[in-house]
C-alpha positions as CSV (number, residue, x, y, z in Angstrom):
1,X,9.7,168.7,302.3
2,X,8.2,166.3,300.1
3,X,4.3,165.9,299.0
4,X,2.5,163.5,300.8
5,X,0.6,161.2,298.5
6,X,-3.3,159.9,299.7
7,X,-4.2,156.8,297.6
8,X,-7.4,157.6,295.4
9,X,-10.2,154.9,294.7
10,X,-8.7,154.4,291.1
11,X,-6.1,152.6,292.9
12,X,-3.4,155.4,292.0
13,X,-2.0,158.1,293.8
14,X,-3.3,161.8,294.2
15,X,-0.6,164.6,295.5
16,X,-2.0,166.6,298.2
17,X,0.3,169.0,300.0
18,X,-0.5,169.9,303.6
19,X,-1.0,173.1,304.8
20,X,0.5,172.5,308.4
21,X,1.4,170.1,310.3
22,X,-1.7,170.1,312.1
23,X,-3.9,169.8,308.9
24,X,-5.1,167.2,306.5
25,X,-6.0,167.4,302.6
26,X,-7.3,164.6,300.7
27,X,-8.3,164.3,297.0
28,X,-9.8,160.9,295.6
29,X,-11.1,160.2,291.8
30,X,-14.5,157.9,291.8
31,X,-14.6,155.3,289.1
32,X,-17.0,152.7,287.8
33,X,-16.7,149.2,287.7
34,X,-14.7,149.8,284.6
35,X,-12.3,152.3,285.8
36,X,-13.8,155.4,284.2
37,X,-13.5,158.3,286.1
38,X,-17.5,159.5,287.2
39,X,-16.0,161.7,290.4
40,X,-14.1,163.6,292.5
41,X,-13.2,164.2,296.3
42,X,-11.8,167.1,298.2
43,X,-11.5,167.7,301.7
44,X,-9.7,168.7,304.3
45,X,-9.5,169.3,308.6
46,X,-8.3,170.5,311.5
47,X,-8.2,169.4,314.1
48,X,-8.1,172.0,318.1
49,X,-5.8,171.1,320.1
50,X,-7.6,169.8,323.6
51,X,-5.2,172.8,325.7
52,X,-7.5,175.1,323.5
53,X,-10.4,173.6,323.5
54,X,-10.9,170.8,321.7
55,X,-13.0,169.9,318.5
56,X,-12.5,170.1,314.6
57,X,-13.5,172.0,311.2
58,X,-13.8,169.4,308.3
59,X,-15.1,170.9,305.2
60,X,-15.7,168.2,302.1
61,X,-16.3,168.5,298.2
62,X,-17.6,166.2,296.4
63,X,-18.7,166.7,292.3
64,X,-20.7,163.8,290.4
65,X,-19.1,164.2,286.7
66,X,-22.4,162.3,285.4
67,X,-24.9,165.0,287.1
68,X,-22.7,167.6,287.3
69,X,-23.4,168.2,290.7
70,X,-20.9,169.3,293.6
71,X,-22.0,168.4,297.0
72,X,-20.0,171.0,299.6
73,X,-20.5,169.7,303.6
74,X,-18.8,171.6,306.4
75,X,-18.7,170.3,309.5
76,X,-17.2,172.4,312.8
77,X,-17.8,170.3,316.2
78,X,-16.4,172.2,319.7
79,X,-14.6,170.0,322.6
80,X,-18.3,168.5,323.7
81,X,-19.1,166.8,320.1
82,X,-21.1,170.1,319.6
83,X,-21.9,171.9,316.4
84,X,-23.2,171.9,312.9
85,X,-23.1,170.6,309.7
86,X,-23.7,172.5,306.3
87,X,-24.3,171.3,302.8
88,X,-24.8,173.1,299.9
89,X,-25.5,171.0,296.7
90,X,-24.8,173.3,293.3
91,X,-26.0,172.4,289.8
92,X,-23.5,172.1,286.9
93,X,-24.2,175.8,286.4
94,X,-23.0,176.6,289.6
95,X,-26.9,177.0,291.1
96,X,-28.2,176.4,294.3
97,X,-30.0,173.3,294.1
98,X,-33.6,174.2,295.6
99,X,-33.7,172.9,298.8
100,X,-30.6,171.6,299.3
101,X,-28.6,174.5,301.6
102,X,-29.3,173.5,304.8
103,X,-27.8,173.3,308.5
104,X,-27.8,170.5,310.7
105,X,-27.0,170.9,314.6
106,X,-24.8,168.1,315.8
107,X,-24.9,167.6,319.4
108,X,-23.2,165.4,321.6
109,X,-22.7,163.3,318.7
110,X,-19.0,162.8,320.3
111,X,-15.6,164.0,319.6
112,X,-13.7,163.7,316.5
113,X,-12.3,160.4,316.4
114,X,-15.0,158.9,318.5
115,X,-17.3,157.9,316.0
116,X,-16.4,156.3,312.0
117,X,-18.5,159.5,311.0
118,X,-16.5,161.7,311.8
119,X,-13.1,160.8,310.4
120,X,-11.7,161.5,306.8
């Protein structure tokens, strides 16, 4: 089976390998107007079949190479658009940033694919 490829914002291409066929795995550089490389992207989601359920786990990464920062945001919604939202930003010393771990509820927000916020 051969890798599937997910276009980056440096307008090349970034292997990501899928875990099944019901997942999804990205990976994107950031750039600057010049091309440099300033970021990264990871993130992935699954998506519950509606016979069991319904709803979705998306879990993204993001880490700022000029703060050193990584940004880490899971989301898990049920069959009603329900659920919550976590985000944990950690210092280039791998520190909680104070204040930054929190948990958001999401309700009736919609289900995945009903709303550009949602989708990878």
């Amino acid at each position: 089976m051969a890798t599937p490829q997910f276009p980056t914002e440096a307008s090349a291409t970034a292997p990501a390998q899928a875990i099944t066929d019901d997942d999804d795995v990205w990976e994107e550089q950031n750039t600057d107007a010049n091309g440099n490389v300033i970021g990264e992207s990871h993130g992935s989601y699954q998506e519950v079949s509606p016979e069991e359920g319904g709803g979705y786990s998306r879990t993204d990464s993001e880490t700022d190479y000029l703060t050193g920062e990584t940004t880490v945001t899971t989301t898990t919604v049920d069959g009603n658009g329900d659920g919550t939202r976590h985000t944990t930003i950690v210092d280039g010393n791998g520190d909680t940033v104070s204040g930054s771990d929190k948990t958001d509820d999401i309700q009736g927000q919609g289900k995945y694919g009903e709303d550009d916020d949602f989708l990878p």
